[in-house]
C-alpha positions as a Python dict, from the first residue, in 0.01 Angstrom:
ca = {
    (1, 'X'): (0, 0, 0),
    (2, 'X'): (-130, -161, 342),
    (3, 'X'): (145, -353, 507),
    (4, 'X'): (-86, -674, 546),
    (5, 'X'): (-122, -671, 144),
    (6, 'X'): (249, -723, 112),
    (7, 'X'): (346, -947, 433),
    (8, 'X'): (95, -1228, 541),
    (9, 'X'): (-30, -1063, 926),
    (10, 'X'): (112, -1412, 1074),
    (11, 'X'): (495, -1345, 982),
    (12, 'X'): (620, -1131, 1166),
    (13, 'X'): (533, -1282, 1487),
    (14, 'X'): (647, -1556, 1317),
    (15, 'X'): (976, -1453, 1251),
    (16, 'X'): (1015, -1321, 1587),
    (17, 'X'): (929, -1654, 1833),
    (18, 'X'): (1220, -1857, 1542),
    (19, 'X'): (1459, -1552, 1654),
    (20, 'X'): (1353, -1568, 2004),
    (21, 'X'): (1397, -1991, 2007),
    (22, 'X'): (1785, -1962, 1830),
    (23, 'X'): (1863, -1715, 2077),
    (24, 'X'): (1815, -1911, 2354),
    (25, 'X'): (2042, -2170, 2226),
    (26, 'X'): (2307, -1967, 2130),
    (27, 'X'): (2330, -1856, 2461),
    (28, 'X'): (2246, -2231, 2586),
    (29, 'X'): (2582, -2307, 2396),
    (30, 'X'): (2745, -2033, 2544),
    (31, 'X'): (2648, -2079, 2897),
    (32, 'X'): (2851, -2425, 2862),
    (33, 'X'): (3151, -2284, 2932),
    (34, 'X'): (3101, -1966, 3158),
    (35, 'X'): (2784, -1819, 3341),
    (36, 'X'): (2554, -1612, 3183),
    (37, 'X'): (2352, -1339, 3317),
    (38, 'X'): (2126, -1119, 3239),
    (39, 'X'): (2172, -791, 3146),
    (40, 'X'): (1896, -473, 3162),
    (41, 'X'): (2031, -189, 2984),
    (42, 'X'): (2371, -182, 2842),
    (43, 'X'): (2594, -267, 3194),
    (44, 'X'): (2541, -486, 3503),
    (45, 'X'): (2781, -428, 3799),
    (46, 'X'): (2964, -728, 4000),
    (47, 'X'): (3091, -663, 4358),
    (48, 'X'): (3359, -825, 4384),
    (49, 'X'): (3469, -903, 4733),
    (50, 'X'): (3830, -979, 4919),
    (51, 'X'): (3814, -1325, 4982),
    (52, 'X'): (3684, -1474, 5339),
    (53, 'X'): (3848, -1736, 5580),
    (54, 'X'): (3716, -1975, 5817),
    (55, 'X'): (3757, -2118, 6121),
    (56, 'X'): (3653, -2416, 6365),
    (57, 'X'): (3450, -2275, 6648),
    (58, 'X'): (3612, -2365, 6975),
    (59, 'X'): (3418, -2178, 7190),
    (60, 'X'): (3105, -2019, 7212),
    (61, 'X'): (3107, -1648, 7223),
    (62, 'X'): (2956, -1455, 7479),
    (63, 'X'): (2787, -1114, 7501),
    (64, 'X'): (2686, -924, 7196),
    (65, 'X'): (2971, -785, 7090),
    (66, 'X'): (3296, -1040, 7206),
    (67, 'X'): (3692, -943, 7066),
    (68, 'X'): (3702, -1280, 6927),
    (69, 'X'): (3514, -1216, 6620),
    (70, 'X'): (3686, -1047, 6346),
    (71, 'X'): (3451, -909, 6007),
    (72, 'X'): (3565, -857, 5662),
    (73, 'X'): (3563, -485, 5538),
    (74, 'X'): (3319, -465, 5315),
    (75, 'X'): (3472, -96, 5206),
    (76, 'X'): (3735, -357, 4979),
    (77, 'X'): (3462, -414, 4770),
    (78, 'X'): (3550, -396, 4397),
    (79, 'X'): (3263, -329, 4112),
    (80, 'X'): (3345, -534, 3772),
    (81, 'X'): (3085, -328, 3482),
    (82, 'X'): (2973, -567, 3201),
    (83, 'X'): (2915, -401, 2914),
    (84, 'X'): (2692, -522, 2658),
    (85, 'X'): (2630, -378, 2259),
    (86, 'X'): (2344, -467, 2050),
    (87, 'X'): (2472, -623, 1691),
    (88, 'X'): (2258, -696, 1389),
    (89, 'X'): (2297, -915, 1114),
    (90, 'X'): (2293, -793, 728),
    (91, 'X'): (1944, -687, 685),
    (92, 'X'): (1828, -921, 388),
    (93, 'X'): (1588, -769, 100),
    (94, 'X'): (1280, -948, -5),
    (95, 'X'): (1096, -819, -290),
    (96, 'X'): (682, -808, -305),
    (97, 'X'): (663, -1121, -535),
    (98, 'X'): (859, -1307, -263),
    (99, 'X'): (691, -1186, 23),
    (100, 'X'): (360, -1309, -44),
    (101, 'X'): (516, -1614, 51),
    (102, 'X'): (634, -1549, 343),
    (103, 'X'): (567, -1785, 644),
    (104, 'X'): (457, -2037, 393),
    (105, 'X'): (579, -2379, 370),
    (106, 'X'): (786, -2271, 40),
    (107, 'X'): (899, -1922, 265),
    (108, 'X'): (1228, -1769, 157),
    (109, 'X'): (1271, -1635, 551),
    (110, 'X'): (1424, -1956, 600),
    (111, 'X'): (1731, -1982, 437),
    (112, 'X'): (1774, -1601, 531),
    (113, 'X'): (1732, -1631, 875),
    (114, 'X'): (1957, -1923, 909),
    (115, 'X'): (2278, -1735, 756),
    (116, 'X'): (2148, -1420, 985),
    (117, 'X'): (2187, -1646, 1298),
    (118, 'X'): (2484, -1828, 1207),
    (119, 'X'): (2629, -1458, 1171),
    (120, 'X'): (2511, -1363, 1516),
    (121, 'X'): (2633, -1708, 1652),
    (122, 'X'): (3034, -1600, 1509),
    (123, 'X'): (2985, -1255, 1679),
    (124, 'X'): (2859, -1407, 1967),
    (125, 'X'): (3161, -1597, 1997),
    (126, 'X'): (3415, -1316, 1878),
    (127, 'X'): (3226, -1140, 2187),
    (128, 'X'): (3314, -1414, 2432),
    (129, 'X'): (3693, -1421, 2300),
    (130, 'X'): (3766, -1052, 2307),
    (131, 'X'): (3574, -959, 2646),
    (132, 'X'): (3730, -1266, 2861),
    (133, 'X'): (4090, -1103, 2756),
    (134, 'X'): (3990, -760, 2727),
    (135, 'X'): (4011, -480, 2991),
    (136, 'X'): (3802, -514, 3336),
    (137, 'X'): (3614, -181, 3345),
    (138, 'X'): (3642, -101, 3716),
    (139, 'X'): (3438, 137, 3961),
    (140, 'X'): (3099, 326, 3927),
    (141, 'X'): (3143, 397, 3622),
    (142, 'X'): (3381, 167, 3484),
    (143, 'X'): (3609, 455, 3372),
    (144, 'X'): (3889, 296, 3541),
    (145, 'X'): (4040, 3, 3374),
    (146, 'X'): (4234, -286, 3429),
    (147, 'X'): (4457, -520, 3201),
    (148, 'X'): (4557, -877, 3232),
    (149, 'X'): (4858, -872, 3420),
    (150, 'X'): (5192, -977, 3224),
    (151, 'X'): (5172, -1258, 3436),
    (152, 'X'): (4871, -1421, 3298),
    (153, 'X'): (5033, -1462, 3004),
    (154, 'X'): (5213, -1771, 2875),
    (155, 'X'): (5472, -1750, 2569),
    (156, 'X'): (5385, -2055, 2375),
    (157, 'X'): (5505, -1918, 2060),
    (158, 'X'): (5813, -2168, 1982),
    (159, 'X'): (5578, -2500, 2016),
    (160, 'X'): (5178, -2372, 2014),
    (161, 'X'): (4898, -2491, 2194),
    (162, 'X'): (5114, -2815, 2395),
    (163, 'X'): (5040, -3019, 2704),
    (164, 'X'): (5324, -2827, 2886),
    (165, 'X'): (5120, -2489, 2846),
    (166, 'X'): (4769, -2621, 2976),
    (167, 'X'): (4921, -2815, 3237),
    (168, 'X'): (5134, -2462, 3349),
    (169, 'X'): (4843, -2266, 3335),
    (170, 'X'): (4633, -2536, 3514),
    (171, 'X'): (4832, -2576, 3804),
    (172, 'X'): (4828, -2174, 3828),
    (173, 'X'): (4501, -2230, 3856),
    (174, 'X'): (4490, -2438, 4150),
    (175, 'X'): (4778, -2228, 4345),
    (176, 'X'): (4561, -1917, 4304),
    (177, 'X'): (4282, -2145, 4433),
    (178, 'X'): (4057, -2068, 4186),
    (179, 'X'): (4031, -2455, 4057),
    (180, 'X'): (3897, -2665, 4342),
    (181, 'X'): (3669, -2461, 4518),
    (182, 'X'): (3379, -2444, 4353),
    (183, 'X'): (3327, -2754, 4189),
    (184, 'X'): (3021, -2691, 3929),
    (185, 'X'): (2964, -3014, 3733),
    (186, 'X'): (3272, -3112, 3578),
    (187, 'X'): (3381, -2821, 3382),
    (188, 'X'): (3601, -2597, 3568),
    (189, 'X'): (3761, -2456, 3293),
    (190, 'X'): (3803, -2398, 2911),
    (191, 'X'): (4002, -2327, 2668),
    (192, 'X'): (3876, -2060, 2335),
    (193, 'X'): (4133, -2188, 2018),
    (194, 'X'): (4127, -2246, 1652),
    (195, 'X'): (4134, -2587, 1488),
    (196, 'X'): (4503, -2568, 1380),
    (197, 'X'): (4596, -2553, 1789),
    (198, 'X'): (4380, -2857, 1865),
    (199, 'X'): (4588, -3054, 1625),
    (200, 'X'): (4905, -2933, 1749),
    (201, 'X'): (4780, -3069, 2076),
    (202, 'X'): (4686, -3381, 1912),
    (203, 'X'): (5026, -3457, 1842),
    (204, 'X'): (5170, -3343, 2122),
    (205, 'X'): (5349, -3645, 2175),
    (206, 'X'): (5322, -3652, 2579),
    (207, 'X'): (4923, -3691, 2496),
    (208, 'X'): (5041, -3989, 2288),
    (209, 'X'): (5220, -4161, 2490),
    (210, 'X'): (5042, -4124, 2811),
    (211, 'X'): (4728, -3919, 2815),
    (212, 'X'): (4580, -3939, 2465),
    (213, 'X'): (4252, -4138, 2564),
    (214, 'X'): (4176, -3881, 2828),
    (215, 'X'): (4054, -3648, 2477),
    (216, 'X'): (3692, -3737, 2450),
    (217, 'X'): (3541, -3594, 2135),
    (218, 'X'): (3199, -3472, 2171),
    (219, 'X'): (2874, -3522, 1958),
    (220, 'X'): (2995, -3182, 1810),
    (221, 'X'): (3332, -3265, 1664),
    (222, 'X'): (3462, -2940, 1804),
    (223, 'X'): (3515, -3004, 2160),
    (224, 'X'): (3728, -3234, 2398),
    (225, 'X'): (3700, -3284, 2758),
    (226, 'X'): (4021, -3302, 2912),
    (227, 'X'): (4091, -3263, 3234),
    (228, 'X'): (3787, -3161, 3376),
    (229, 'X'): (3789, -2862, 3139),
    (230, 'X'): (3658, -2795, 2768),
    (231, 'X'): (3900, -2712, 2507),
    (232, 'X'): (3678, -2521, 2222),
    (233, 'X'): (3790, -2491, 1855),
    (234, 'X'): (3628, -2199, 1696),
    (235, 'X'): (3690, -2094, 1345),
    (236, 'X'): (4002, -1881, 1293),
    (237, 'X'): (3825, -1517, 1214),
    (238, 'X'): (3672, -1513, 1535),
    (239, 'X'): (4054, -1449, 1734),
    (240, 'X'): (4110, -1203, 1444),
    (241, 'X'): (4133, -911, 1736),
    (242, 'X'): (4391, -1130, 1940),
    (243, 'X'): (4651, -1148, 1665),
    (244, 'X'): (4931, -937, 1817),
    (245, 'X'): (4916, -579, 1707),
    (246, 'X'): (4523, -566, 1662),
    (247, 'X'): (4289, -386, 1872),
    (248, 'X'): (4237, -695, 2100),
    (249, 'X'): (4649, -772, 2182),
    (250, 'X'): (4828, -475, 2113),
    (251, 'X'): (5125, -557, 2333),
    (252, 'X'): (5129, -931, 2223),
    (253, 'X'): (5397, -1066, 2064),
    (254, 'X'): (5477, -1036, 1715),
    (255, 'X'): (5389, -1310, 1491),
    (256, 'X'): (5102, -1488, 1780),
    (257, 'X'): (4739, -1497, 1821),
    (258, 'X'): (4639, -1464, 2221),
    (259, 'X'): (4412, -1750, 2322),
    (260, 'X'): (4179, -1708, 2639),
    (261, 'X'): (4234, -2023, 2934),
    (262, 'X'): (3996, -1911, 3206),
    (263, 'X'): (3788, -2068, 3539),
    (264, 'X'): (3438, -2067, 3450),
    (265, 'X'): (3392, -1863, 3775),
    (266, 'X'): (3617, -1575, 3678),
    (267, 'X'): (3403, -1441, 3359),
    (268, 'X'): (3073, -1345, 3288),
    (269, 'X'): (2846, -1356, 2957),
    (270, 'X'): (2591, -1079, 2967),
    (271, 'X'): (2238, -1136, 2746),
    (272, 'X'): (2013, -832, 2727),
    (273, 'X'): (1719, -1111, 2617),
    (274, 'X'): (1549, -879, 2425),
    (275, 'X'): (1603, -1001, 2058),
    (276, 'X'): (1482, -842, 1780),
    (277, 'X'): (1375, -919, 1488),
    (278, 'X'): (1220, -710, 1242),
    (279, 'X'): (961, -680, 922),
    (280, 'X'): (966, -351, 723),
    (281, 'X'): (824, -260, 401),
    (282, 'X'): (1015, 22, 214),
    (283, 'X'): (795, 228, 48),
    (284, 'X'): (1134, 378, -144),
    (285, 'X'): (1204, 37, -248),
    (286, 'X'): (922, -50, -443),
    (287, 'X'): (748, -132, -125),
    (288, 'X'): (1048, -442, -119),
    (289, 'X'): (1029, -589, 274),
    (290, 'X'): (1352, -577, 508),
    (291, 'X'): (1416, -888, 701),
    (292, 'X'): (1685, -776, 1004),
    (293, 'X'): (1782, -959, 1335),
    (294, 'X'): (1886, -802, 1694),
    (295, 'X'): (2053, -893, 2005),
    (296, 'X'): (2244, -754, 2273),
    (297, 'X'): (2544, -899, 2465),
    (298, 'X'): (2879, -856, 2572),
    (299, 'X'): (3162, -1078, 2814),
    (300, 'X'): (3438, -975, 3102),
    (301, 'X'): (3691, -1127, 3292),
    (302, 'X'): (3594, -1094, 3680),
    (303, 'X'): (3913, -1153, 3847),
    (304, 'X'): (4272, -1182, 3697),
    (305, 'X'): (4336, -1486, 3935),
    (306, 'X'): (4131, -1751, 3693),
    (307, 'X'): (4193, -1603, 3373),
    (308, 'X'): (4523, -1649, 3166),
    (309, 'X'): (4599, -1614, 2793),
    (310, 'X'): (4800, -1809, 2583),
    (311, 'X'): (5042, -1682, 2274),
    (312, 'X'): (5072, -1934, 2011),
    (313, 'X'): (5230, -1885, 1655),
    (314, 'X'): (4942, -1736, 1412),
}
């Protein structure tokens, strides 16, 4: 049976532009908290460079080549690979009586492609969780790796996510002059937790007493400015890798879920922009149509200096 007797010819370029449009704000939404780039292939490389000083200029050198100036050796360069996968969303099966009506105002696609993106949207976000803490996959090849040092790692487990651990971490930030530098609108930071830490924060009773109306809820519901940072409550399966003992934390400590802190400057969100989504009839299926979505993307921590993780009960 010809495809176009089964799918109206205008739906699957349909289907694609929608996929193409909620792409773009997922990674809108994403690119909130930490810079995203883009991403050809499956990798993109970072140099990452020792850091540079300045100095006033008292005098004016002379010559071409005077033993007042000093250069930085750019042989300490370190490459940071971003990796990035390509995840789908369960394919959903349309059969021929439903497919004539696809694209139409009374389309079934709808409802299918809105739990498809809001499946892509969690992985997205389990993505952004697990890379910012994961191993930095160093060199050429990024077969050398690299993990957050012990020090980047704050035991919160007897009182959860408190005012005393963001303000710890916080100032860390600042000593390792991370925070301060690059000043890029007014979120320096964030904060990746689940709802049950944002209400032990609530409570935390030195926000009550002195800083409480500093906690600006957004439109959302789901975030808080505080500080000059975002503190993001994201549904509890997405830290499922960052319970202690899962692929994600297996040297955390028993009974506590890792949560990433981190300067916006210090990660990276890669987006392969090429979504995908796709129309298929199955002959073997009684010529049924396969409705599937596509994307690529993956997240890393840069440095170690701007990115900390927090152990709170589970």
């Amino acid at each position: 049976m010809p495809f176009g007797d089964i799918v109206p010819s205008h739906f699957p370029e349909l289907y694609q532009s929608e996929w193409i449009l909620q792409h773009q704000q997922m990674v809108d939404h994403v690119r909130s908290y930490m810079p995203v780039y883009s991403v050809e292939g499956d990798v993109r490389k970072f140099h990452r460079l020792n850091a540079f000083s300045s100095a006033e200029v008292d005098v004016r050198p002379t010559g071409t080549a005077p033993d007042r100036i000093t250069t930085t050796n750019m042989g300490d360069t370190e490459i940071v690979n971003l990796f990035t996968s390509f995840y789908e969303a369960d394919p959903a099966e349309v059969d021929k009586r439903e497919a004539i009506r696809l694209g139409s105002i009374s389309s079934p696609h709808e409802s299918i492609q809105k739990s498809q993106y809001a499946a892509l949207n969690r992985r997205m976000a389990t993505v952004a969780v697990d890379g910012v803490l994961a191993d930095r996959r160093l060199g050429k090849t990024g077969a050398t790796t690299d993990a957050i040092p012990s020090g980047n790692v704050l035991d919160a487990s007897a009182t959860g996510l408190d005012y005393a651990a963001i303000d710890d971490i916080y100032t860390q930030l600042g000593s390792n002059q991370v925070l301060g530098q690059n000043i890029d609108g007014e979120n320096t930071w964030t904060i990746f937790c689940r709802h049950k830490d944002l209400k032990v924060l609530r409570n935390d009773a030195t926000l009550t007493n002195r800083d409480f109306s500093d906690i600006r809820p957004i439109d959302k519901g789901t975030i808080y400015s505080f500080r000059g940072g975002y503190i993001v409550a994201l549904a509890d399966a997405i830290f499922a890798n960052q319970v202690a003992g899962q692929s994600g934390n297996p040297s955390g400590t028993a009974g506590t879920t890792r949560l990433p802190m981190f300067a916006r400057q210090s990660v990276a969100f890669g987006d392969t922009e090429s979504p995908v989504a796709s129309v298929d009839v199955i002959p073997e299926w009684r010529n049924n149509v396969l409705l599937q979505l596509e994307a690529g993307f993956g997240a890393t921590a840069l440095d170690w200096e701007g990115v900390f993780g927090i152990e709170v009960p589970s």
